[in-house]
C-alpha positions in Angstrom: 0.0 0.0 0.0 1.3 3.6 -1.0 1.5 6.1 1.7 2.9 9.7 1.0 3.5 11.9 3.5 1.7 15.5 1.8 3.0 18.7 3.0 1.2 22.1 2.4 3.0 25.6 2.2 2.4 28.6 1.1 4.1 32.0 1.4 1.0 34.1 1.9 0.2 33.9 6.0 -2.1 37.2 7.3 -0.1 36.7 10.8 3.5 35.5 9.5 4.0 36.0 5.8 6.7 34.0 4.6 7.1 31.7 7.7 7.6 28.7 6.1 11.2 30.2 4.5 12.4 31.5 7.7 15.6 30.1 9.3 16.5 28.4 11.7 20.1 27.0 12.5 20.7 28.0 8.7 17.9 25.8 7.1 14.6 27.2 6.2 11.4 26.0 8.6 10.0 24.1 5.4 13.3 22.1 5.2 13.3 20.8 8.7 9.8 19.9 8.0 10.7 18.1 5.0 13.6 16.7 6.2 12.0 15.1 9.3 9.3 13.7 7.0 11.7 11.9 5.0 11.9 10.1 7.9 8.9 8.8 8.8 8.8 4.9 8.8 6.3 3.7 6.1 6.2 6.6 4.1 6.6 6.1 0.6 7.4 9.6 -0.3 7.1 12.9 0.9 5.7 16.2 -1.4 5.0 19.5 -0.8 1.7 20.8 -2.5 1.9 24.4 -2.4 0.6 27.1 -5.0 0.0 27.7 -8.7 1.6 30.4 -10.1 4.6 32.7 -9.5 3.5 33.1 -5.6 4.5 29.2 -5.4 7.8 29.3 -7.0 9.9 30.4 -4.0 8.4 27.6 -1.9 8.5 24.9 -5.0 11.8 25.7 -5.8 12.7 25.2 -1.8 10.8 21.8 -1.3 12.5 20.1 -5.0 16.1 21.4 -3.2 14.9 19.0 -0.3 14.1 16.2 -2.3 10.2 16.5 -2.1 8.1 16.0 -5.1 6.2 19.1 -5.9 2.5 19.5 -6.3 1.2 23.2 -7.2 -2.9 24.0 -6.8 -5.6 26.0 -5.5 -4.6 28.4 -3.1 -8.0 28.5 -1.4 -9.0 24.7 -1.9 -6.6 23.1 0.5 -8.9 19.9 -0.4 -8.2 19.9 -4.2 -5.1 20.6 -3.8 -4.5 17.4 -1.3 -6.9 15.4 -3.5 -4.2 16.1 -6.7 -1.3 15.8 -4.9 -2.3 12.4 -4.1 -4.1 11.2 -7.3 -0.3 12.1 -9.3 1.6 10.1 -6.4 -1.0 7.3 -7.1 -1.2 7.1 -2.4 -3.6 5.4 -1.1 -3.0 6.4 1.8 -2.1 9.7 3.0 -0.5 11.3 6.2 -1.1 15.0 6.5 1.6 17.5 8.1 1.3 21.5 7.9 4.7 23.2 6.9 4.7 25.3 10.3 5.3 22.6 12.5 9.2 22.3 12.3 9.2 20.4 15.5 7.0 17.6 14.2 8.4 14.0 15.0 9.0 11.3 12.8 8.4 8.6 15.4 4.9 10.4 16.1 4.0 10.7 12.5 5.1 6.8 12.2 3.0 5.9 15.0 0.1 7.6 13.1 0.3 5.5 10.6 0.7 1.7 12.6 -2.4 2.6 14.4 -4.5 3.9 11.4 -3.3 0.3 9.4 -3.4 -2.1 13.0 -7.3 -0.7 13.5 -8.3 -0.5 9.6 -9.3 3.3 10.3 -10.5 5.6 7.6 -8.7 8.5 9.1 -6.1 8.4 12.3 -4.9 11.5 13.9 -3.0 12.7 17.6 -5.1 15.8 18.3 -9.0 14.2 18.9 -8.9 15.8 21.7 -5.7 17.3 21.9 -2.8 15.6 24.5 0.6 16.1 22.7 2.7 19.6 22.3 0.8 21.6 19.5 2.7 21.4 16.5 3.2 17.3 16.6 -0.1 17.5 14.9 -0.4 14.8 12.2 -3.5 13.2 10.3 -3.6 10.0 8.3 -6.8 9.0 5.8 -7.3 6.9 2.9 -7.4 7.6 -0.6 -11.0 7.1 -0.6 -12.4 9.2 2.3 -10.0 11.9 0.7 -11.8 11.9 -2.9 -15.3 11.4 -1.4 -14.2 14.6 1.0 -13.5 16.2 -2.7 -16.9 15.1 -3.8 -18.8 16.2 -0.8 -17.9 18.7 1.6 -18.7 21.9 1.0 -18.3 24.2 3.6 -15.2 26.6 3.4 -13.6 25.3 6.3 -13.7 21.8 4.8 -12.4 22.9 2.0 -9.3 24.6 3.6 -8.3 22.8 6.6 -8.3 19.5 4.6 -10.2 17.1 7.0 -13.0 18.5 9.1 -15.6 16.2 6.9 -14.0 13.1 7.6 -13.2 13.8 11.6 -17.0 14.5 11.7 -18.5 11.8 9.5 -20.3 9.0 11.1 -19.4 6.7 8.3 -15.9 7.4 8.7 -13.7 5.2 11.3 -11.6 7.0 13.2 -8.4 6.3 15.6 -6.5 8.5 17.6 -2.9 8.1 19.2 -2.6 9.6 22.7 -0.2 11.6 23.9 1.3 12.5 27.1 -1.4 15.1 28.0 -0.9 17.5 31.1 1.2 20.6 30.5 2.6 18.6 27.7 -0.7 19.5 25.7 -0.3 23.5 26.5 3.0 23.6 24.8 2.8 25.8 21.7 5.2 24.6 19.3 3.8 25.3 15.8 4.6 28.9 14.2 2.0 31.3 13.5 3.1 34.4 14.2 6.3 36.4 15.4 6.6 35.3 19.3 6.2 31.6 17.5 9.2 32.7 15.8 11.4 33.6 18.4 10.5 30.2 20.6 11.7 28.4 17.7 14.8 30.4 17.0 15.5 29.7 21.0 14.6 25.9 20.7 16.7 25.6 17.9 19.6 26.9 19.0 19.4 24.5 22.0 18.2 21.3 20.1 21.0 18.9 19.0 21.2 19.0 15.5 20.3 16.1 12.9 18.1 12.9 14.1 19.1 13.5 17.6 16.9 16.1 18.1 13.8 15.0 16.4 11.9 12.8 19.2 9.7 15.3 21.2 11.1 14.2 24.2 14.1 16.3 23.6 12.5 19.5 23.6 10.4 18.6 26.5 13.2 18.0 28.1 14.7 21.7 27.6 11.6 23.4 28.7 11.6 21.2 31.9 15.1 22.6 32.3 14.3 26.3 31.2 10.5 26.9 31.8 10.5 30.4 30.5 10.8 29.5 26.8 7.2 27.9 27.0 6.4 31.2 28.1 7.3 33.1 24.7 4.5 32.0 22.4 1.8 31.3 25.6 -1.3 32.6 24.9 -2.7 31.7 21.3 -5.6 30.0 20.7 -4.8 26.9 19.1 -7.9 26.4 16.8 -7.8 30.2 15.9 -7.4 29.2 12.1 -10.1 26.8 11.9 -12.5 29.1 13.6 -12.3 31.9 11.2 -12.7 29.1 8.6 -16.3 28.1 11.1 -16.9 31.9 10.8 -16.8 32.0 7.2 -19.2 28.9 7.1 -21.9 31.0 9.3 -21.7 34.1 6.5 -22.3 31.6 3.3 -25.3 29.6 4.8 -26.8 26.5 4.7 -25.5 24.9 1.1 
């Protein structure tokens, strides 16, 4: 069975423009991302689907120097763009990871993607309800719930955050991996706006470098040691993105 690992990225951001080609330790966020995902046990291949058109070509042109295969789409429909992504890697299976998250952990993602196989899920994820660090996020569905999500949903904040018709089908089976809850879950480690920025520019200059620094324990393990950096980016709301999405739903009315 073919499982990619599909990355999305864009330049555009209304709180961070250009986050995803921000450095850190001398690599851009999107190449930390990609490079961790080349590591994911099980994965097949890794691509970054980002945008049509010249506002793409900076982060294309980043993800083919890392070795991802490149998918360019609709800026807007997150969905279609997933769905084609997919469709020219010929997955059928599909773990999803947001190009923001340069913390995210190949073990995690791998974990994913056992439990979604083990249980025969439709769709497996690690945030329903939230218990690990945000920005470990990762979400794994089948071909087939993907293209009937393309077919059917319909509301913009289906069609932009990728999955919210499948987590709230009742046909769909679900799994989730647990994390380690607690404080754990409070930790902000996902990069959305300019304080996210600076936590990650302090985490990274404390994290060892290469695989040694991928498991999440590692970072844990700093902020146990120096509290305060949690304290940088405290504060967001962690579904903010999604809820403007829910707001936009509300304006257009009943389909």
């Amino acid at each position: 069975m073919s499982t990619a690992v599909i990355v999305q990225a864009r330049m555009a951001s209304t709180r961070l423009p250009g986050k995803v080609l921000e450095t850190l330790r001398g690599e851009t966020v999107l190449a930390h991302v990609l490079e961790r995902c080349h590591a994911i046990a099980g994965a097949d291949a890794v691509c970054c689907a980002t945008l049509a058109g010249s506002e793409g070509d900076p982060v294309a042109a980043e993800a083919a120097r890392c070795g991802a295969a490149v998918f360019r789409g609709s800026e807007s429909d997150v969905l279609e763009r997933y769905h084609g992504a997919a469709a020219c890697l010929d997955a059928e299976v599909v773990l999803r990871v947001t190009s923001d998250c340069p913390l995210i952990d190949p073990e995690i993602c791998a974990q994913v993607l056992r439990l979604r196989q083990a249980e025969q899920a439709d769709y497996a994820c690690n945030n329903m309800p939230p218990s690990w660090p945000h920005g470990l996020d990762c979400e794994a569905f089948t071909f087939e719930w993907l293209e009937r999500s393309v077919r059917e949903a319909s509301k913009p904040s289906e069609r932009e955050h990728v999955t919210p018709y499948m987590r709230s089908h009742p046909e769909a089976r679900k799994s989730n991996l647990a994390g380690p809850g607690g404080e754990a879950a409070s930790y902000r480690w996902t990069l959305d706006y300019q304080d996210d920025l600076e936590f990650m520019r302090a985490m990274f200059a404390r994290l060892p470098a290469g695989p040694s620094g991928w498991s999440y324990l590692v970072p844990l393990a700093i902020i146990a040691a120096e509290p305060e950096l949690a304290a940088i980016n405290r504060g967001h709301d962690r579904d903010e993105g999604l809820k403007r999405s829910q707001v936009a739903d509300a304006a257009e009315g009943p389909p």
